[in-house]
C-alpha positions as CSV (number, residue, x, y, z in Angstrom):
1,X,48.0,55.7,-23.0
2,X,47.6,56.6,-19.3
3,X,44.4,57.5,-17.7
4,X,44.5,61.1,-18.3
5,X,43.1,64.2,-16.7
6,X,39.4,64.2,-15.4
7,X,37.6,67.3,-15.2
8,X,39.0,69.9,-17.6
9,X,42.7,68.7,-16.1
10,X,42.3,68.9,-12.7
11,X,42.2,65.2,-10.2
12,X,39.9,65.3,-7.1
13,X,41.5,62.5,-5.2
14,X,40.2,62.2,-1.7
15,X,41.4,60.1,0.5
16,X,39.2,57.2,1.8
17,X,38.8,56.9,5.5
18,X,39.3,53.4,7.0
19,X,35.6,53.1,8.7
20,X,32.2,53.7,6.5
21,X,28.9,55.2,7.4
22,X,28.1,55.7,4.4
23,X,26.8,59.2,2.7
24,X,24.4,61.0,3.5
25,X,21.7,60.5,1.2
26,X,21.7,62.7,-1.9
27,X,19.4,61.1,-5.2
28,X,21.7,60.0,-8.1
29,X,21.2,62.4,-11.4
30,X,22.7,60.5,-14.3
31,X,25.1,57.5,-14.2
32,X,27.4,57.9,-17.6
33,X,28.1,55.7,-20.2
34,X,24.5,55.6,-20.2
35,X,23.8,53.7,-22.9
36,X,23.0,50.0,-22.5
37,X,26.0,48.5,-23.8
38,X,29.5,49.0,-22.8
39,X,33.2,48.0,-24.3
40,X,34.9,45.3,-22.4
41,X,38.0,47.7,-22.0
42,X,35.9,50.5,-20.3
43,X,38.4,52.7,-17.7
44,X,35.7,55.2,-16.4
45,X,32.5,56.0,-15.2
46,X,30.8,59.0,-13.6
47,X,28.1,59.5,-11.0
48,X,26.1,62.5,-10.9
49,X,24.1,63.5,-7.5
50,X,21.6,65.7,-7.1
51,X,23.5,67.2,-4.3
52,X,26.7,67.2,-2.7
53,X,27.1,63.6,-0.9
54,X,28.0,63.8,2.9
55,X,31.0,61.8,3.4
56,X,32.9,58.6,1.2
57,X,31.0,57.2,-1.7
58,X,33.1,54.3,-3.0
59,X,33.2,52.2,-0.1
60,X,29.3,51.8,-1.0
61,X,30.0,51.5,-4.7
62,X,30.1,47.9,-5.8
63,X,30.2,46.1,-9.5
64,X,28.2,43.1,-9.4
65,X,26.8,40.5,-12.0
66,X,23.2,39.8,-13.0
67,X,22.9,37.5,-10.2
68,X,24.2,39.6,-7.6
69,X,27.7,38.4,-7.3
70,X,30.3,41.2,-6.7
71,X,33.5,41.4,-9.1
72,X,37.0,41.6,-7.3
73,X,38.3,44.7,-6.6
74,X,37.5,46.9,-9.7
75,X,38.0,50.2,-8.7
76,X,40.9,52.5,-7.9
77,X,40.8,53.4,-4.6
78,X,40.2,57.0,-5.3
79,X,37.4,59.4,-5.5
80,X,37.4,61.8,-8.3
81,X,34.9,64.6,-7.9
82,X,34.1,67.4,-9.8
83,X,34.8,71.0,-8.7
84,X,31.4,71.5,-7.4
85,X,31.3,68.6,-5.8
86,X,28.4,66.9,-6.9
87,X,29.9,64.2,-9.7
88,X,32.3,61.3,-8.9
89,X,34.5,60.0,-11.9
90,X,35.2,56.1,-11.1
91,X,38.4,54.6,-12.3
92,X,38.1,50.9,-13.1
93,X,41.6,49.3,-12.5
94,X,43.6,50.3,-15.6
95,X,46.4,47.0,-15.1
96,X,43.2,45.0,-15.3
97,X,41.8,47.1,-18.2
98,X,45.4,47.0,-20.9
99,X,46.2,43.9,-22.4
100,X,49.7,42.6,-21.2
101,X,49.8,43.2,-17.6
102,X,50.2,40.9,-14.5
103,X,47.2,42.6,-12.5
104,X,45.3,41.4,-16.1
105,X,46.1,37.8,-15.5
106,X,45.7,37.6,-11.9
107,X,42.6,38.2,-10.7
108,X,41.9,38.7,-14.8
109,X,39.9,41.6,-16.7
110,X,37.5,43.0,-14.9
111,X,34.8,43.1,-17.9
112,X,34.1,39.9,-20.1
113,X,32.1,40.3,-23.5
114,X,28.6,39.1,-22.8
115,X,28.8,39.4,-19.3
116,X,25.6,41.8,-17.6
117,X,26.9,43.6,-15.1
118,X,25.0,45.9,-12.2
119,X,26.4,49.1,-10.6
120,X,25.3,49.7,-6.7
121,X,25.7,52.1,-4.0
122,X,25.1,50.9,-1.0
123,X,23.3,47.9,-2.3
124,X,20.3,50.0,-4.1
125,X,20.9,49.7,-8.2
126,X,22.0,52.3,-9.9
127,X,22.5,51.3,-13.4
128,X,23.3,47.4,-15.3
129,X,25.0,46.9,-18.8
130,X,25.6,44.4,-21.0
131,X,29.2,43.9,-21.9
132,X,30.3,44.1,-25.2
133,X,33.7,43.5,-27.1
134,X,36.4,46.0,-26.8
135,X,36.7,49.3,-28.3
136,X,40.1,49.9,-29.3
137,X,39.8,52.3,-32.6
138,X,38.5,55.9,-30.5
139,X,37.0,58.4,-31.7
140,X,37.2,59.1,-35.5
141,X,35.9,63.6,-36.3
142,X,36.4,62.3,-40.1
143,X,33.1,60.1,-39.5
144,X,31.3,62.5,-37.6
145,X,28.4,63.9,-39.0
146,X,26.9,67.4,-38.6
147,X,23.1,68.1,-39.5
148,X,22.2,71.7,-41.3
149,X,20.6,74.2,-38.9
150,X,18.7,77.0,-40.4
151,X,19.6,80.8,-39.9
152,X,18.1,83.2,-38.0
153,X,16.8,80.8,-35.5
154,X,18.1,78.8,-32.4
155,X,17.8,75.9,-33.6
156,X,20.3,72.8,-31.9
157,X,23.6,72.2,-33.7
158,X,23.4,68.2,-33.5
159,X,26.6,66.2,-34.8
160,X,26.2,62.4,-34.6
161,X,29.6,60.9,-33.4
162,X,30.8,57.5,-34.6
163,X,30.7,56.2,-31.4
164,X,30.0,57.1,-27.5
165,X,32.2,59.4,-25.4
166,X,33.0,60.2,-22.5
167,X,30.1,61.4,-20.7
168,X,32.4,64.5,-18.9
169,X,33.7,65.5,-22.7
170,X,30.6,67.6,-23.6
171,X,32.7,71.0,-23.7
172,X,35.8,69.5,-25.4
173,X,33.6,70.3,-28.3
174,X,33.1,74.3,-29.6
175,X,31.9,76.0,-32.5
176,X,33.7,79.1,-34.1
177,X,32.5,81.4,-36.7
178,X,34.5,82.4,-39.6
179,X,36.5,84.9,-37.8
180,X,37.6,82.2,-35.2
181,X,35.3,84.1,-31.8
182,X,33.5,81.3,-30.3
183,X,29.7,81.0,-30.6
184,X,28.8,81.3,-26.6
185,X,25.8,78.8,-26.1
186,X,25.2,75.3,-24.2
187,X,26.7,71.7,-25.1
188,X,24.8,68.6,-24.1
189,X,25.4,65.0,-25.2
190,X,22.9,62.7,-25.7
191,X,21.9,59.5,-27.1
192,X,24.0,57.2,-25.0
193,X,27.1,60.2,-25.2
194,X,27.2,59.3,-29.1
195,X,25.2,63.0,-30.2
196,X,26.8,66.4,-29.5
197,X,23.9,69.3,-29.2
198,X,24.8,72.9,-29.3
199,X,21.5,75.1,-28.7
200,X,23.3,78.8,-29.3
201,X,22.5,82.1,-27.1
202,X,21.6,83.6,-30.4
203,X,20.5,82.9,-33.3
204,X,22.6,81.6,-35.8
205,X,23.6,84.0,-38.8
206,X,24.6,82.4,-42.0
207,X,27.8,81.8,-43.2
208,X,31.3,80.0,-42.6
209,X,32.0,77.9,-38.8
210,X,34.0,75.4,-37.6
211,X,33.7,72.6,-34.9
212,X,36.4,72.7,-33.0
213,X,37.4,69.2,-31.2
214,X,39.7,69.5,-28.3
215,X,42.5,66.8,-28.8
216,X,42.4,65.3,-25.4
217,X,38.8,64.0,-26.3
218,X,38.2,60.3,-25.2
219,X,35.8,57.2,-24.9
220,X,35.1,55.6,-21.9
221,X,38.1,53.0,-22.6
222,X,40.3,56.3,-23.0
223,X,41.4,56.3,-26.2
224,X,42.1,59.5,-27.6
225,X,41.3,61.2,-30.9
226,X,44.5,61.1,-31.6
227,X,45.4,58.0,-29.8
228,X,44.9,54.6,-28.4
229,X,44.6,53.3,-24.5
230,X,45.7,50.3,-25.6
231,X,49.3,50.2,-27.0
232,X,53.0,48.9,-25.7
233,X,54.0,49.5,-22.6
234,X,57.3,50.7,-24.3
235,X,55.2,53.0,-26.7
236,X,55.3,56.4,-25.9
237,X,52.2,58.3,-25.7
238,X,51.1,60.1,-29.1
239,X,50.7,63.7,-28.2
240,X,47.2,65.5,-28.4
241,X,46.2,66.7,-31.4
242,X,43.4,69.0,-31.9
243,X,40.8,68.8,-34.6
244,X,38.4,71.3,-36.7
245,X,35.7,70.1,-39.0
246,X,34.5,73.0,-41.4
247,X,30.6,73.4,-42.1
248,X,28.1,76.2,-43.4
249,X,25.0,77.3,-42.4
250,X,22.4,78.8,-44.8
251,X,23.4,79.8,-48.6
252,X,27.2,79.0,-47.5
253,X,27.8,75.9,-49.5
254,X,28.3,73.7,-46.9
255,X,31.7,73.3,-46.9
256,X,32.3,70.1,-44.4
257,X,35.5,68.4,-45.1
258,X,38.2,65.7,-43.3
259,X,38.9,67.4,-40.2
260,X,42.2,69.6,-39.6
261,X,44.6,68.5,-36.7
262,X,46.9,71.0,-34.4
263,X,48.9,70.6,-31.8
């Protein structure tokens, strides 16, 4: 699978001047995967500032070991930002991230299980992971599982996912009543990106819903729902598929079920 879109479909690619100055300073928010751990195969991470940075940001952006020694070259040279211009989506190097490629053998991956490794901007840490082994399954809606909410109240909607995801994904998620209108209210994901919250603008009433999961849903080593990063290079891509999981809330039996694909 190729590194798909960022950013509800759009890419920010900026290009990077030759000379660097470095940005002006804006505090970082949230660097995402957050959790501890990451796959050897990861593909992205993100960068959220506080405020819109003042000039290039990657040339500062380094991925070092433990003991301070930088790894070759493991970015795309590009700079993904959101609309609003305040979070940067970093490409690691996707011939040094699939199996099978010559920019894999030479310099090699750029993650290695057991490995800690340090993320800095202009030499200040930002965030270290361990490495762990490769996540080549995705994400599985069949394993997710969605806790009751009580009616009448505005209580979260939390669904524990099987595994992180990517930390930009938290409104490829949506809930729909029985009728199919959306519930309007705000998505978060916590936990390391492996919990989905949903606090609604109202409060819920009881009855029939469904979680709706957009198809193009991935994990930071981009595979899909539907779909792996890593498969032959003569493979064509498996097209996105979305998913819906049923559930109830209050005297509705709870109806949860293997989710429902469409294209």
């Amino acid at each position: 699978m190729r590194p798909r879109r960022l950013l509800l479909g759009t890419i920010f690619a900026l290009a990077l001047p030759q000379a660097y100055a470095g940005p002006a300073e804006a505090p970082v928010v949230t660097v995402r995967p957050s959790a501890p751990v990451i796959p050897a195969n990861m593909l992205r991470l993100s960068i959220e500032f506080a405020t819109v940075p003042e000039g290039p940001v990657l040339p500062g952006i380094a991925l070092s070991h433990a003991d301070g020694s930088e790894l070759r070259e493991p970015f795309l040279a590009q700079e993904l930002w959101s609309p609003d211009g305040r979070i940067l989506t970093l490409l690691l190097h996707p011939g040094r991230v699939k199996s099978g490629l010559v920019a894999r053998e030479s310099p090699g991956p750029i993650l290695v299980p057991g490995d800690d490794v340090v993320l800095t901007l202009d030499g200040r840490p930002l965030k270290q992971w361990h490495v762990g082994p490769p996540d080549l399954h995705g994400p599985v809606a069949s394993a997710w599982r969605i806790f009751p909410v009580s009616p009448a109240s505005r209580q979260p909607l939390v669904v524990r996912l099987d595994a992180p995801i990517d930390g930009r994904d938290a409104d490829y998620l949506a809930v729909a009543d029985a009728d199919d209108r959306p519930v309007d209210g705000h998505a978060e994901l916590l936990d390391g990106e492996s919990t989905w919250a949903f606090t609604p603008d109202a409060p819920w009433r009881a009855g029939r819903y469904r979680l709706m999961v957009r198809g193009t849903l991935e994990d930071p080593a981009g595979n899909r729902l539907n779909g792996h990063f890593e498969t032959p290079l003569d493979a064509p891509d498996a097209p996105a598929v979305d998913a819906t999981v049923a559930f109830g809330i209050g005297p509705t039996p709870d109806v949860s079920s293997s989710p429902r694909t469409s294209r």
